[in-house]
matplotlib code that plots the C-alpha trace (Angstrom):
import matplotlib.pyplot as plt

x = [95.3, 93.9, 93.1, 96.0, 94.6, 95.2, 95.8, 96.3, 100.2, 100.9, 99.9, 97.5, 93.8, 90.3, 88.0, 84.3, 81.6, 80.1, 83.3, 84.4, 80.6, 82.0, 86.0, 84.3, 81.9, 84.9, 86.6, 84.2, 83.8, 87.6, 87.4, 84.7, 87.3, 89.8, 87.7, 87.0, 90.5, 91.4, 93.6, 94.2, 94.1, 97.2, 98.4, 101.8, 103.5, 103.1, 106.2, 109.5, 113.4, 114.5, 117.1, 114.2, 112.6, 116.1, 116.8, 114.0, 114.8, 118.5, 119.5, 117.9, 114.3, 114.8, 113.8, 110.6, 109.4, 108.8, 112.0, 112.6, 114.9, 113.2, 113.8, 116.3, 118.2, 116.9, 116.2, 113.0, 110.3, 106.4, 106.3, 106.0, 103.5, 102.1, 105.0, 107.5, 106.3, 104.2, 107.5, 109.6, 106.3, 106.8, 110.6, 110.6, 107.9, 109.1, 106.0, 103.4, 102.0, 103.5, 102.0, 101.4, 98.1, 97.8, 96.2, 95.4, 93.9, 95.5, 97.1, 100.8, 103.2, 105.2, 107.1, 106.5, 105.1, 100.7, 99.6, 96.2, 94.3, 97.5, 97.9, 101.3, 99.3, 97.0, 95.5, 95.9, 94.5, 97.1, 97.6, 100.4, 101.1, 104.7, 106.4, 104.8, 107.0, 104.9, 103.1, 99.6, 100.2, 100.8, 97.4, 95.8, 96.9, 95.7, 92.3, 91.7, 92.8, 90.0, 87.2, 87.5, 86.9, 84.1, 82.7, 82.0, 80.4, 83.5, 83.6, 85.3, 88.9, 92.1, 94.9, 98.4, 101.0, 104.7, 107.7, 110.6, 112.6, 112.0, 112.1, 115.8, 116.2, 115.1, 117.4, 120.6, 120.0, 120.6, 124.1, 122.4, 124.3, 125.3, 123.1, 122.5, 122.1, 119.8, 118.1, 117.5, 116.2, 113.8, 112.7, 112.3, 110.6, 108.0, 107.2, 106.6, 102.6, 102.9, 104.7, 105.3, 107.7, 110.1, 110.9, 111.0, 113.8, 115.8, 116.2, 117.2, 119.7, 120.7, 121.2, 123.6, 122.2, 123.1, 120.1, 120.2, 119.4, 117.0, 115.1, 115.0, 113.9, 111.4, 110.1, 109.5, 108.2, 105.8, 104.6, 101.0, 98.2, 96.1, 98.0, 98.3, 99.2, 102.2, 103.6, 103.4, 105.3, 107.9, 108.3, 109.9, 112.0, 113.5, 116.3, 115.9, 118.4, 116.0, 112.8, 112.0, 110.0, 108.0, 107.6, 106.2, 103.8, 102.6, 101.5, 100.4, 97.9, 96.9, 95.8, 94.3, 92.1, 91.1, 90.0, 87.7, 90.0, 91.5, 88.8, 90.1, 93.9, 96.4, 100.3, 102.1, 106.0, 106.1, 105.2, 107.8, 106.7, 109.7, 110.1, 113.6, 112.7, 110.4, 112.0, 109.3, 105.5, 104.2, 100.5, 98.6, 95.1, 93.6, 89.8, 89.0, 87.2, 89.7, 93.3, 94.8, 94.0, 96.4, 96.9, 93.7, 96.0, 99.2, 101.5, 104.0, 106.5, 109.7, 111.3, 114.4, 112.8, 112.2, 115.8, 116.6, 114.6, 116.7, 114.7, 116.7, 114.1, 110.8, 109.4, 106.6, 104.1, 101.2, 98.6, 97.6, 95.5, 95.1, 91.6, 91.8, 91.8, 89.6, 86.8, 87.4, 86.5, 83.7, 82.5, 83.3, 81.6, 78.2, 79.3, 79.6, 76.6, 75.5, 76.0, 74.9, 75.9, 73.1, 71.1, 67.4, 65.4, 65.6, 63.7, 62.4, 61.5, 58.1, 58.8, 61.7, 59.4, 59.6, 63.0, 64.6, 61.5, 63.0, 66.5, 65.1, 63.3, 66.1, 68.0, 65.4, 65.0, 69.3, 68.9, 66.9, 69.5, 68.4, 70.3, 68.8, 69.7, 68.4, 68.7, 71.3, 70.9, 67.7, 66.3, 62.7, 60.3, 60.8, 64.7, 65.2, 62.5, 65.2, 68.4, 66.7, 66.1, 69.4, 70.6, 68.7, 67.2, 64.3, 62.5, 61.4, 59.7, 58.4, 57.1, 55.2, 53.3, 50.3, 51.6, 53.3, 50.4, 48.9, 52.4, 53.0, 55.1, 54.5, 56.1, 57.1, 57.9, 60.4, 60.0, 56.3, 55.5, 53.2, 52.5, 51.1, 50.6, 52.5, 53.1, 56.3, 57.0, 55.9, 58.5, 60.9, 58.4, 57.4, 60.6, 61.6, 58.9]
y = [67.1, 68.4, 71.5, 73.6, 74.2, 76.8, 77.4, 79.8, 79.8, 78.2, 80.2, 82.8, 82.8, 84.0, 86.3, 85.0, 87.8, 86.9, 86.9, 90.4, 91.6, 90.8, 92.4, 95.4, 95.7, 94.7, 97.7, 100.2, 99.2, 99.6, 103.2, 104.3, 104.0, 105.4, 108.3, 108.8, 108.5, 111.2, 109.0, 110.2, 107.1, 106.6, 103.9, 103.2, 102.1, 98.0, 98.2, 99.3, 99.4, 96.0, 98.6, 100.3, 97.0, 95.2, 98.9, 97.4, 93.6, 93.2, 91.1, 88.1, 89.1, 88.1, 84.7, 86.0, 88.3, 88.4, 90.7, 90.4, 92.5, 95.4, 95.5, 98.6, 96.1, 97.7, 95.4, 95.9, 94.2, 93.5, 95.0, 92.5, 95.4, 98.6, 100.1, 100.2, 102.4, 104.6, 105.2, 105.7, 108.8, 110.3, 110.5, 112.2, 115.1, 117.9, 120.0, 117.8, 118.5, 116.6, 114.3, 112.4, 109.6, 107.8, 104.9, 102.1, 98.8, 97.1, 94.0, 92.8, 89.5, 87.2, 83.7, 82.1, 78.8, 78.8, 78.2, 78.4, 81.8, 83.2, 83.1, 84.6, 87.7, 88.9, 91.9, 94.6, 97.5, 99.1, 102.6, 104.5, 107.1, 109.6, 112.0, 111.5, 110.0, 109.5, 106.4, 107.9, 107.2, 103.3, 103.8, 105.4, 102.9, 100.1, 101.8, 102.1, 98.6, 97.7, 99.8, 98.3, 95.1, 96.4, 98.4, 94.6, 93.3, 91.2, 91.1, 88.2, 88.9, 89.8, 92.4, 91.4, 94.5, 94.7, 96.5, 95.8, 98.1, 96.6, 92.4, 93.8, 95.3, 92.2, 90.0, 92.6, 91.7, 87.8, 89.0, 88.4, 91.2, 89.9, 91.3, 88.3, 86.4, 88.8, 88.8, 84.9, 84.9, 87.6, 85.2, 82.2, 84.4, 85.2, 81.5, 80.6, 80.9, 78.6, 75.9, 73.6, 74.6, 72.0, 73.0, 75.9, 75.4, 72.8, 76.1, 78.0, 76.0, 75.7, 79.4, 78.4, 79.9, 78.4, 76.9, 79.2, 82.1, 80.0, 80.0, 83.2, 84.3, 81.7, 83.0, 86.7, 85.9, 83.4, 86.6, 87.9, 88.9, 92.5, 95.4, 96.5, 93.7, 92.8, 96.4, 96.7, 93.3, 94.5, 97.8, 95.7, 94.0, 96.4, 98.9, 102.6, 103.0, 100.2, 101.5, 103.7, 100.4, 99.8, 103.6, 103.6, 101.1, 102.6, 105.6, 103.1, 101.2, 104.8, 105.8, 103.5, 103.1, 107.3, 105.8, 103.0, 100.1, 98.7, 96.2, 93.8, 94.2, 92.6, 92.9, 89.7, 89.9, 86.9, 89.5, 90.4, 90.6, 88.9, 91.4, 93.1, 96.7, 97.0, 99.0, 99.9, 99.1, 96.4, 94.4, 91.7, 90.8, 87.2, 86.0, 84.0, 81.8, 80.7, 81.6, 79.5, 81.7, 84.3, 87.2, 89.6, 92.4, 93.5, 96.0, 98.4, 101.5, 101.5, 105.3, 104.1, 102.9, 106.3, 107.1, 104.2, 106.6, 109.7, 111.7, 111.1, 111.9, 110.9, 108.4, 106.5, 103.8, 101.8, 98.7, 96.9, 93.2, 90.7, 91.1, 87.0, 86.8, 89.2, 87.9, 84.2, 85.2, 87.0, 83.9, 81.9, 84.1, 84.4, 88.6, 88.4, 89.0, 87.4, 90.0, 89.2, 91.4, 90.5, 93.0, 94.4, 94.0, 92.4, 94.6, 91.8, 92.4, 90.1, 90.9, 92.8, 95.7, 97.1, 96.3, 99.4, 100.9, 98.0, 99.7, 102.8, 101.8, 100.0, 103.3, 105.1, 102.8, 102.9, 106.7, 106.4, 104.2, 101.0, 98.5, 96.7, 94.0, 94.1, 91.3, 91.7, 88.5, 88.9, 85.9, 84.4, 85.8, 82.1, 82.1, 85.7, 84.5, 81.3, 83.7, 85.8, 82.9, 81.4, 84.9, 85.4, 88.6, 89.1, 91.3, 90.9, 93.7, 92.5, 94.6, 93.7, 95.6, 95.7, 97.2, 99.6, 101.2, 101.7, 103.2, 100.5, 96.8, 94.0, 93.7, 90.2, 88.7, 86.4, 84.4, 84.5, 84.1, 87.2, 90.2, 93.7, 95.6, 99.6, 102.8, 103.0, 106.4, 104.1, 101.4, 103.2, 103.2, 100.2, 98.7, 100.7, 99.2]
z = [62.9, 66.6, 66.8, 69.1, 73.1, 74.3, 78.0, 80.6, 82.2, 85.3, 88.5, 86.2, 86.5, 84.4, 86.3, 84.8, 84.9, 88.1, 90.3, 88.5, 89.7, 93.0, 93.0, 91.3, 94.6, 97.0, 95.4, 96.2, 99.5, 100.1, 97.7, 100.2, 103.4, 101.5, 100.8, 105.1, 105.7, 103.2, 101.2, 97.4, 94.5, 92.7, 90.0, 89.9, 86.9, 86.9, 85.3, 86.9, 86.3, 87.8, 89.9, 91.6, 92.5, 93.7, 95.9, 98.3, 98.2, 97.1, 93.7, 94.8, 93.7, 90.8, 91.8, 92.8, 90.4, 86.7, 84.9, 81.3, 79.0, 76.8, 73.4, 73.5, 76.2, 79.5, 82.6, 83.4, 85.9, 87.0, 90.0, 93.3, 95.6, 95.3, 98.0, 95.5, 93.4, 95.5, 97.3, 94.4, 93.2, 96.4, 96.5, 93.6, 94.4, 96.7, 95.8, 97.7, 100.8, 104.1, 105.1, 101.9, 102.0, 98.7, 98.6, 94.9, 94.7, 91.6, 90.5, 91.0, 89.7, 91.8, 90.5, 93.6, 93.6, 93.2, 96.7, 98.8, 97.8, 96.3, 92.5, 90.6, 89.1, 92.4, 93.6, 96.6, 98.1, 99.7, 101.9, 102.6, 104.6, 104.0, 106.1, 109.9, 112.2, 114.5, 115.9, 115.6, 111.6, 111.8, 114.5, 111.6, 108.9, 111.4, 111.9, 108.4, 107.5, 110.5, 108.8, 105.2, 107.6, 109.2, 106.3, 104.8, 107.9, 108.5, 112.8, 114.1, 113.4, 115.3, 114.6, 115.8, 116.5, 117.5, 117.0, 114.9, 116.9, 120.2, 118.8, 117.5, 120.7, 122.5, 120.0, 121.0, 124.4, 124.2, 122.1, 118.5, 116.7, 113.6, 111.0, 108.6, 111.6, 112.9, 109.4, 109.6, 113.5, 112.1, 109.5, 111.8, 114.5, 111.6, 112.3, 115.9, 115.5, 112.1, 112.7, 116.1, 118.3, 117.8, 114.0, 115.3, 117.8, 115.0, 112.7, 115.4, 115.8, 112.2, 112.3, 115.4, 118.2, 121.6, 123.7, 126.5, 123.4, 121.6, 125.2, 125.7, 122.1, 122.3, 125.6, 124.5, 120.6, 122.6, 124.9, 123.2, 124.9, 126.1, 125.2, 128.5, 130.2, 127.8, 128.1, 131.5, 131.4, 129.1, 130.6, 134.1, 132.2, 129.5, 130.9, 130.5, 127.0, 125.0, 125.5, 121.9, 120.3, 123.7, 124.1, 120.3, 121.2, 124.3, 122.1, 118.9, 121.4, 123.1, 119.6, 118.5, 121.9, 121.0, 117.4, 119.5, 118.0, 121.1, 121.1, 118.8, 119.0, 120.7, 120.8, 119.6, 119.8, 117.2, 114.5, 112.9, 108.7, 108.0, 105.0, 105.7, 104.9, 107.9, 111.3, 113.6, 114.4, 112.3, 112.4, 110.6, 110.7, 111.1, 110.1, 113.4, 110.9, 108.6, 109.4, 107.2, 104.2, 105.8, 106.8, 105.6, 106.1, 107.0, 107.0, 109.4, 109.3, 106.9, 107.5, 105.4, 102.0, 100.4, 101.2, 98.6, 95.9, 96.7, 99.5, 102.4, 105.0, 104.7, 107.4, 106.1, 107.5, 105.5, 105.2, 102.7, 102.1, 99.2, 97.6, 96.5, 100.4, 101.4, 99.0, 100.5, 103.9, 103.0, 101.3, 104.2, 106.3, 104.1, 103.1, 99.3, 97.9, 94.5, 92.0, 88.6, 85.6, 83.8, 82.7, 84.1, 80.7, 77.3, 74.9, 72.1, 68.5, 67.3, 63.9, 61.6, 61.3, 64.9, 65.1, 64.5, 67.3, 69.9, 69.7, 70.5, 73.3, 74.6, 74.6, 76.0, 79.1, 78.8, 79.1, 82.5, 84.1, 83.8, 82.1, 79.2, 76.4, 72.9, 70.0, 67.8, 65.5, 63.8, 66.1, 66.4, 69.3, 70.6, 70.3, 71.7, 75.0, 75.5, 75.2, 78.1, 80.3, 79.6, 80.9, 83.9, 82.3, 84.9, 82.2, 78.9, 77.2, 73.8, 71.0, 68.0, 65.6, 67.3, 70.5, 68.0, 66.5, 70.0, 71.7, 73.8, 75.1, 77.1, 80.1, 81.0, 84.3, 83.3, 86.7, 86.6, 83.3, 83.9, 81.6, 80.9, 78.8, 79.6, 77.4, 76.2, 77.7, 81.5, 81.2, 83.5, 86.0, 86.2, 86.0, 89.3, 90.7]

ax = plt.figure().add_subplot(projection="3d")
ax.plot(x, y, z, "-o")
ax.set_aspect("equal")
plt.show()
């Protein structure tokens, strides 16, 4: 009988070592803006009350996201983001300063179907910002979601801002008031820079908007260009009593140009992050090089969420980017460096009689910071050299009884195939070297 295979579920994925060398190094970059932006690291529970997680999307996320029963009977779920539950922390603390920046980089579960850089467990850095009202926060979030760009030498990109508030606005004016019609233009609008602009105007219509309003919608999601060109566009056309999204943007873009990030922004009014919980500024960023990965980041203001969670007033804006994503651009773009885990040295016993001296010394170099392997199998000089080459190890340091009478090792270059001969108490040392 065959042995059983087993295999990973559909949608799920290993992380080898030298990939997880790489997420652990695209973390810290991301920790390190975090840390300039004053945001403070949380970890929400990855597992919520399928209640909380249907408050943000309705009952119909269940389709999308992984929910099971508990064995005392309780609906429970794998959360779909990290704004969930950051949300649902905040709403229920009224001792913590205003304005609350918390920021975590952790994994997340959707059933959606496997597609191009997205698998059905993933993982995000995402930061949020509660209690400012004000459009200098979503300027901030943007900023930051720029630097962690930056901070990995990632330059040619493009952030793309708008406003919920004035698209609805915009939407009112052509007599689109209907809110799940309203939902489903929002949805298609998400679409005009995705897909040609004929299947765009056949769902329009399948929604059952008139011509004449598919025009104009068309017309205005199609408007994208230098911040202040668009606005001063938008501000002769918009009456007096519609202007709070355009105002907000006015200020957004003046922010952001006081934090130097002008440069690469523009305002797009087809961004619209069809997600339904969004109602004011919202952005994404594209790689220049490779925009069909995605967005690298997204993200915008939702001032109602937190009043889902019980705290009624508590405006809150964030950002936040796939790391699958992040890490393929970098590839693309020649940023992810090689990152082996292997280790510095591999300390090799000749003989069983210095063995128990090789495990010291491979604490003792251990103790200095340097990481270092040691045989654990009893294995031949011969086999132990092979394992170390199989490895990468670019070290060998090899002591037999000989160099243990004198107080010393040879130091191999693996690569080389050089050696000398050091005092033990010198290895550090040279190794730096």
């Amino acid at each position: 009988m065959a042995e059983p295979t087993y295999t990973m579920p559909r949608g799920m994925k290993d992380i080898e070592p030298d990939e997880m060398a790489k997420r652990i190094w695209v973390n810290n970059k991301i920790m390190e803006v975090f840390k300039k932006y004053g945001f403070q690291i949380v970890e929400p529970t990855p597992i919520e009350s399928l209640e909380t997680l249907e408050a943000k999307c309705g009952p119909a996320i269940r389709d999308e996201i992984y929910w099971f029963k508990d064995k005392s009977g309780r609906n429970l779920g794998l959360r779909f983001d990290l704004t969930v539950g950051m949300a649902r922390m905040v709403a229920n603390r009224y001792d913590l300063p205003i304005p609350i920046k918390i920021g975590a980089i952790s994994g997340m579960w959707r059933y959606d179907e496997p597609q191009f850089g997205r698998y059905r467990h993933f993982y995000q850095w995402d930061a949020e910002i509660f209690g400012s009202e004000e459009s200098a926060a979503d300027a901030e979030a943007v900023a930051l979601g720029m630097d962690i760009l930056e901070n990995f030498g990632l330059k040619e990109y493009e952030v793309r801002a708008s406003s919920r508030k004035l698209v609805d606005s915009l939407l009112a004016r052509t007599g689109i008031i209907s809110p799940e019609i309203l939902e489903r233009t929002i949805v298609t609008i998400d679409k005009v820079r995705k897909i040609p602009e004929q299947e765009i105007i056949e769902e329009f219509k399948r929604i059952g908007l008139a011509e004449d309003k598919i025009k104009q919608i068309i017309d205005f999601a199609s408007m994208k260009g230098k911040p202040d060109s668009i606005l001063a566009e938008l501000s002769r056309k918009i009456p007096e009593e519609n202007r709070q999204g355009l105002d907000e943007l006015s200020e957004f873009f003046e922010v952001l140009g006081a934090f130097k990030k002008t440069g690469k922004c523009i305002l797009d009014l087809s961004v619209v992050r069809g997600i339904g919980y969004y109602d004011g500024i919202v952005f994404e960023a594209y790689d220049k090089g490779g925009e069909d990965i995605g967005a690298i980041f997204g993200g915008g203001r939702y001032d109602k969420l937190c009043r889902l969670y019980g705290k009624q007033d508590l405006p809150a804006t964030g950002v936040a980017g796939g790391i699958e994503r992040l890490m393929m651009s970098l590839e693309r773009a020649g940023l992810l460096p090689e990152l082996p885990q292997t280790p510095k040295v591999a300390v090799i016993a000749v003989t069983d009689e210095v063995r128990k001296k090789a495990f010291e010394i491979a604490q003792y170099i251990r103790s200095k910071g340097i990481s270092a392997d040691v045989d654990l199998r009893k294995r031949s000089l011969k086999k132990q050299l092979e394992y170390a080459d199989a490895m990468k190890i670019p070290y060998a340091i090899i002591l037999g009884p000989e160099e243990l009478k004198k107080g010393t090792v040879k130091l191999r270059d693996m690569k080389k195939r050089l050696e000398t001969e050091t005092k033990i108490e010198e290895i550090p040392q040279q190794l730096s070297k």
